[in-house]
C-alpha positions as CSV (number, residue, x, y, z in Angstrom):
1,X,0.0,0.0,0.0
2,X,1.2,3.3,-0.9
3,X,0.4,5.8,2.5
4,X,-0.7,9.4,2.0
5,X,2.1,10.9,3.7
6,X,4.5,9.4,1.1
7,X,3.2,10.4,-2.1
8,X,4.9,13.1,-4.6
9,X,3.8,15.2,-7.3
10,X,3.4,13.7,-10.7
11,X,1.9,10.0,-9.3
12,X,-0.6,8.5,-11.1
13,X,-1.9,6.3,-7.8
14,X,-4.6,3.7,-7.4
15,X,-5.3,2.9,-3.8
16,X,-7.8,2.0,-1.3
17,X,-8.3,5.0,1.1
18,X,-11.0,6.0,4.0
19,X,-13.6,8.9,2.9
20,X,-13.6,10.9,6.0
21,X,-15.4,13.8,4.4
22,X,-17.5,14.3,1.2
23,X,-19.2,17.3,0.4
24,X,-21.0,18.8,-3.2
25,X,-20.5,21.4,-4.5
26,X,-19.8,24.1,-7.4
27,X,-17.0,25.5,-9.8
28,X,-17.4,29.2,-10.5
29,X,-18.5,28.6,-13.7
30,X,-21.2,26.4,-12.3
31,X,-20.4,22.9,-13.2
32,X,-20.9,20.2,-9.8
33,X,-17.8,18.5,-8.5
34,X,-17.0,16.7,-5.5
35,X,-14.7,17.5,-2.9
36,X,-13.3,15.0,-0.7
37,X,-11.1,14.3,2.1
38,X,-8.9,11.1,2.0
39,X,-7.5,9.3,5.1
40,X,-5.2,6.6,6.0
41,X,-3.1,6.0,9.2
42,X,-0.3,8.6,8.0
43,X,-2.5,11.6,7.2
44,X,-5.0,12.6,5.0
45,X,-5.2,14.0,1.7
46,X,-7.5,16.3,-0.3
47,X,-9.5,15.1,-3.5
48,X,-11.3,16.7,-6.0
49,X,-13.7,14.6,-8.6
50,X,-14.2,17.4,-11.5
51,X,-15.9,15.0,-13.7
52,X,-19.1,14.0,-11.1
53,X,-20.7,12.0,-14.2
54,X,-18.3,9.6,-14.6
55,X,-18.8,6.2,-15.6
56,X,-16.0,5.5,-13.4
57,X,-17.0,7.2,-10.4
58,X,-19.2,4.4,-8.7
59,X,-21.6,5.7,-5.2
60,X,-20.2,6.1,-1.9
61,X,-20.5,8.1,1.1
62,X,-18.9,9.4,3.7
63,X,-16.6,7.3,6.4
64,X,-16.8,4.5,3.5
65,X,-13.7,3.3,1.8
66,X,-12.8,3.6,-1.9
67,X,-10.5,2.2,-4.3
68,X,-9.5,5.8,-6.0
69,X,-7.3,6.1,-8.8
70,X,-5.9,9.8,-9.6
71,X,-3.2,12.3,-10.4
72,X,-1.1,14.0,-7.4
73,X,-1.2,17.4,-8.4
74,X,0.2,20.6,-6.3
75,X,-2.6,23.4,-5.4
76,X,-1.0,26.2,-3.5
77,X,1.5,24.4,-2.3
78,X,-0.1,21.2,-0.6
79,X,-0.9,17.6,-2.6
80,X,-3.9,17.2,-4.1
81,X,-5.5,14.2,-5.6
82,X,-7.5,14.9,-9.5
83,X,-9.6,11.4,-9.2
84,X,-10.6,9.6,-12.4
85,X,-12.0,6.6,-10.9
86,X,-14.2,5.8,-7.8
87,X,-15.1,1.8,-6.4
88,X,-16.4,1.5,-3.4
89,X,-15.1,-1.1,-1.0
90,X,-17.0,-4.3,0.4
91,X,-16.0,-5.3,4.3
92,X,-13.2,-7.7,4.0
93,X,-11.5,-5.8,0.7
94,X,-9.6,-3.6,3.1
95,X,-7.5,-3.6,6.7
96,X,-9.4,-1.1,8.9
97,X,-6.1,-0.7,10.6
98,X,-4.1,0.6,7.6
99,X,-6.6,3.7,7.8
100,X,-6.8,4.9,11.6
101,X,-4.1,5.8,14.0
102,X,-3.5,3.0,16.3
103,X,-1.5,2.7,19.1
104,X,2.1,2.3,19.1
105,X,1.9,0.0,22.4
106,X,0.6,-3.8,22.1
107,X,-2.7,-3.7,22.7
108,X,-3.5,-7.5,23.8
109,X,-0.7,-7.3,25.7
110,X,-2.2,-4.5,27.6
111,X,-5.0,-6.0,27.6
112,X,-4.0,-8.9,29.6
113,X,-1.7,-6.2,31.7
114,X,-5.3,-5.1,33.1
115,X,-7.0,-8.0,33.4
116,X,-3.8,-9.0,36.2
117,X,-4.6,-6.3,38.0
118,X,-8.2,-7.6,38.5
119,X,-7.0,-11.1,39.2
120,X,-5.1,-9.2,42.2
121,X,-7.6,-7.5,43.5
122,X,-8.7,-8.9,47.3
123,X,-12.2,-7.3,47.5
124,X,-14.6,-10.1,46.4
125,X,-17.5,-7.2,44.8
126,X,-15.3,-5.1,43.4
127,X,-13.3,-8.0,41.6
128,X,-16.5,-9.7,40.5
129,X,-17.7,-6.1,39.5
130,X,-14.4,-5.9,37.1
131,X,-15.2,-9.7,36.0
132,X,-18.4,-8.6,34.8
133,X,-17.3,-6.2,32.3
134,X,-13.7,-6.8,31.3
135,X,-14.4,-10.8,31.0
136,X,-16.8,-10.2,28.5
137,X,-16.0,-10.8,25.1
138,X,-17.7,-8.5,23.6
139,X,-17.0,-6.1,25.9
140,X,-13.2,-6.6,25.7
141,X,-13.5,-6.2,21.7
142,X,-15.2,-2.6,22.2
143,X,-12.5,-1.6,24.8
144,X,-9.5,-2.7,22.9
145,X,-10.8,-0.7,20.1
146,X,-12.1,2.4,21.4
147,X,-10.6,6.2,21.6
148,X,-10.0,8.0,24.6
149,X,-10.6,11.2,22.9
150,X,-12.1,13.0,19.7
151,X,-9.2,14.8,19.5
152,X,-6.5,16.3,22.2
153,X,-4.7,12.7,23.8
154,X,-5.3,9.2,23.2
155,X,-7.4,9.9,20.4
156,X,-6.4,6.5,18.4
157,X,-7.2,2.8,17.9
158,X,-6.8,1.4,21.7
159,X,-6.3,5.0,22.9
160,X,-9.1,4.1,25.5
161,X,-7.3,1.2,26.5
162,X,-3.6,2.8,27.1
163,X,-5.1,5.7,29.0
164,X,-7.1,3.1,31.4
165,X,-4.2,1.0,31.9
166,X,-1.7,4.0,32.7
167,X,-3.6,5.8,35.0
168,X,-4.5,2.1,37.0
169,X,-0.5,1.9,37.2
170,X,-0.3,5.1,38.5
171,X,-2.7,4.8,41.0
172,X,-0.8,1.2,41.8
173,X,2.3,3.0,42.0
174,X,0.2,6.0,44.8
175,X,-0.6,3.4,46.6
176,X,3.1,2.0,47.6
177,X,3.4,5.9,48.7
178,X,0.6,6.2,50.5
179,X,-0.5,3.3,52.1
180,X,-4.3,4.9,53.8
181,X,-5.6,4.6,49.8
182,X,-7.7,1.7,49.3
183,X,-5.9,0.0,46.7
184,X,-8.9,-1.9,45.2
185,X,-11.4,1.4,45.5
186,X,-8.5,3.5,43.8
187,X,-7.5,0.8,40.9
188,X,-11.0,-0.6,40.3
189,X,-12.1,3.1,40.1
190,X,-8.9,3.4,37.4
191,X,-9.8,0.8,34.9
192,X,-13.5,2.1,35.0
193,X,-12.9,6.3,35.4
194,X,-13.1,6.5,31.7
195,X,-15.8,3.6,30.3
196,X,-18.8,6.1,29.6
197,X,-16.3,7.3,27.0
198,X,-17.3,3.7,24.8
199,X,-20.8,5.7,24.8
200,X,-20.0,9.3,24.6
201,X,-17.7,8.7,21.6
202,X,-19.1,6.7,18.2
203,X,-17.1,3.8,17.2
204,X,-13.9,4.1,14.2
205,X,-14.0,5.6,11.8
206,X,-16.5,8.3,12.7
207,X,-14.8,9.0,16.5
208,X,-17.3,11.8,17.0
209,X,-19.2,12.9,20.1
210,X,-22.8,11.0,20.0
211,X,-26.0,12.6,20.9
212,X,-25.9,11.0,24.7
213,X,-22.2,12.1,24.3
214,X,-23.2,15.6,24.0
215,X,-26.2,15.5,26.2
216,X,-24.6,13.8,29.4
217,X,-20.8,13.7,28.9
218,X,-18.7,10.5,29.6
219,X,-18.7,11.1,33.3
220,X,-22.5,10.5,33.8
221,X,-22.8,7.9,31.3
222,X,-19.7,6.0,33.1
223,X,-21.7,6.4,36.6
224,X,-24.7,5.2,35.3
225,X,-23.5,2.0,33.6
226,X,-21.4,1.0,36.7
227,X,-24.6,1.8,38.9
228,X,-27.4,-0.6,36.6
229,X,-24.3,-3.4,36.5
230,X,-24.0,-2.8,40.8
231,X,-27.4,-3.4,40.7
232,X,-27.4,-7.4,39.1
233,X,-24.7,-8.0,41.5
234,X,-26.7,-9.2,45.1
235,X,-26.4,-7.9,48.3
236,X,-23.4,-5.3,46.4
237,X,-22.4,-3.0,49.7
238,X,-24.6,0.5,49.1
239,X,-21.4,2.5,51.1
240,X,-19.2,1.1,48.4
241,X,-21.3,1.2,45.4
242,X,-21.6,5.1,46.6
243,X,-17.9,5.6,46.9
244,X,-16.9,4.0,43.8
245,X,-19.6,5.9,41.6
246,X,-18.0,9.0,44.0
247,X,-14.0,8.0,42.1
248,X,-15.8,7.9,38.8
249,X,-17.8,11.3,39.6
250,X,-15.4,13.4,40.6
251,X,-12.1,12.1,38.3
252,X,-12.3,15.5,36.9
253,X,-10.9,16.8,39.8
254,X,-12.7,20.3,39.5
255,X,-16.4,21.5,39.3
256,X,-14.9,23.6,36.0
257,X,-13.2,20.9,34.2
258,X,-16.6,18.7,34.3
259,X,-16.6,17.4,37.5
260,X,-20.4,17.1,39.2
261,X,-18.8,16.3,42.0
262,X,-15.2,17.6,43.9
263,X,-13.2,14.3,45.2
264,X,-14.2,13.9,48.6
265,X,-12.0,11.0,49.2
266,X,-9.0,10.0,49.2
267,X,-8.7,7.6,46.3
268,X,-10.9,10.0,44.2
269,X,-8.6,12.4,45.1
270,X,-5.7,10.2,43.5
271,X,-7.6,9.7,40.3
272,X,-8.0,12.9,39.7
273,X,-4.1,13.3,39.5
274,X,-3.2,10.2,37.9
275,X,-6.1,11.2,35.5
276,X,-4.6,14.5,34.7
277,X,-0.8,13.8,34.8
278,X,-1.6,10.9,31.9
279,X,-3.5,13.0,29.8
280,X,-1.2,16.3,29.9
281,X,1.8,14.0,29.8
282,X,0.7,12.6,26.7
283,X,-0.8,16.1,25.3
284,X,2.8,16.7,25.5
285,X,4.2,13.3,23.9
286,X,2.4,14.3,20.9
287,X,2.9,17.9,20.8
288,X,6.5,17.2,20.8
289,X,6.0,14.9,18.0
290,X,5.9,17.5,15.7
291,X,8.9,19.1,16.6
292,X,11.8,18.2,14.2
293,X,14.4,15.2,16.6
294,X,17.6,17.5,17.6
295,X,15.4,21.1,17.3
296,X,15.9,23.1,20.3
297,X,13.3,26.2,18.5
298,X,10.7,26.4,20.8
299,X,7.6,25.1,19.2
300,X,5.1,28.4,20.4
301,X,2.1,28.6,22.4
302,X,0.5,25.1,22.7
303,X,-3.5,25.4,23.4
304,X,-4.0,22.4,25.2
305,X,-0.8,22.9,27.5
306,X,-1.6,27.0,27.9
307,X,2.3,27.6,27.4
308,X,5.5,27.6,25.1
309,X,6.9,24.2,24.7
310,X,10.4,22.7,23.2
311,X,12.2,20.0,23.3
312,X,14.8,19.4,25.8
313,X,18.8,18.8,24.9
314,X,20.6,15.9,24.8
């Protein structure tokens, strides 16, 4: 396969790419094209079909995959594909992972990183809790697979599952420093701080907010799916079904950042920062990405971060 982010000017290509965005519309003179936006796991690339009429220009949508075939052209300065011919692709013709950033980190090995720390848990509800959801196979196939994010950190094939696992190891690693936290509250409330997300954010390749994502925010829709599976587990202590939904609830760490609720515990307390030093620290990882190896420029004012950022020196 030849990836977007290595084609030149002057190739005549034929490729399978993802259609992220497709959108009508008119030359000044009147005549209808089609303006596209081609993706695959290095980047994506702007289309143009000028003749809409085609023979060769088969239907397709948005988010669905296309066998194009086209000229690289050059317009003002960035790559542009002139496509001849359009066929769109049947489920099994393409490699869903060849179009969508993944993570660079295993991610059954990860997997199976999480799933020990559930096997090492000593509190019989909240192990049987974890059970219930991460022993599921269909469950574990919608983890494994999800985002973290839209955009901003994690926002990648097994994104959700890296960010879960980190912060858990975090909160592990808390816990050898301060021995009052409840080390199966804290890492139970870890592995499930972020699991609304699977509901707040639509599945690859869309990775957009969903109406209950927009409406309710992962936070609530976490809270409320641990609280319906609490309630199929028998005789589930109400004091720690309350302070577990508390962890989830208040992972934030502030009413201003989305919080309902400030941590009022110790171990939410913990989450919050494990929560927040995972994201910012990889807000930064792939900031710095983008900075040339060896450049010691500073980059300029980074949004997410509120502040200049460089690299450091060897």
């Amino acid at each position: 396969m030849k990836y977007i982010e290595s084609l030149r000017e002057g190739e005549r290509i034929g490729e399978v790419y993802l259609c992220k965005h497709k959108q009508s519309a008119l030359t000044k003179a009147g005549k209808p094209y089609e303006s596209l936006i081609l993706q695959d796991k290095t980047g994506t690339l702007d289309a143009k079909i000028w003749d809409v009429n085609s023979s060769g220009i088969e239907e397709f949508d948005n988010l669905d995959y296309i066998y194009v075939v086209g000229d690289v052209t050059s317009f003002q300065g960035t790559l542009q594909l002139n496509v001849k011919r359009v066929r769109k692709m049947k489920e099994g013709e393409y490699e869903p992972s060849d179009y969508l950033p993944v993570s660079e980190k295993d991610i059954p090995k990860m997997y199976q990183e999480l799933l020990a720390y559930i096997k090492s848990m000593g509190n019989p509800w909240l192990k049987k809790l974890a059970e219930s959801f991460f022993l599921d196979g269909e469950f574990a196939k919608r983890f494994q697979f999800h985002s973290a994010a839209k955009s901003v950190h994690h926002g990648y094939v097994g994104g959700l599952l890296e960010h879960s696992l980190s912060v858990t190891k975090l909160c592990d690693f808390f816990c050898t420093q301060y021995p009052m936290l409840n080390r199966d509250l804290l890492l139970c409330a870890a592995m499930f701080h972020d699991i609304g997300k699977l509901e707040e954010l639509s599945t690859f390749p869309a990775n957009d907010y969903t109406d209950e994502g927009q409406l309710l925010g992962h936070i609530m829709i976490g809270a409320e799916m641990i609280g319906e599976r609490i309630r199929e587990i028998d005789k589930f202590p109400k004091r720690l079904a309350a302070e577990l939904k508390h962890c989830i609830l208040a992972h934030h760490g502030e009413l201003e950042f989305g919080s309902p609720k400030k941590p009022a515990l110790a171990e939410a307390l913990a989450l919050s920062f494990a929560d927040n030093m995972d994201a910012k620290m990889e807000t930064m990882k792939e900031a710095l990405s983008n900075i040339p190896e060896g450049s010691m420029e500073w980059a300029g004012y980074n949004r997410l971060l509120e502040t200049n950022i460089r690299r450091t020196g060897n």
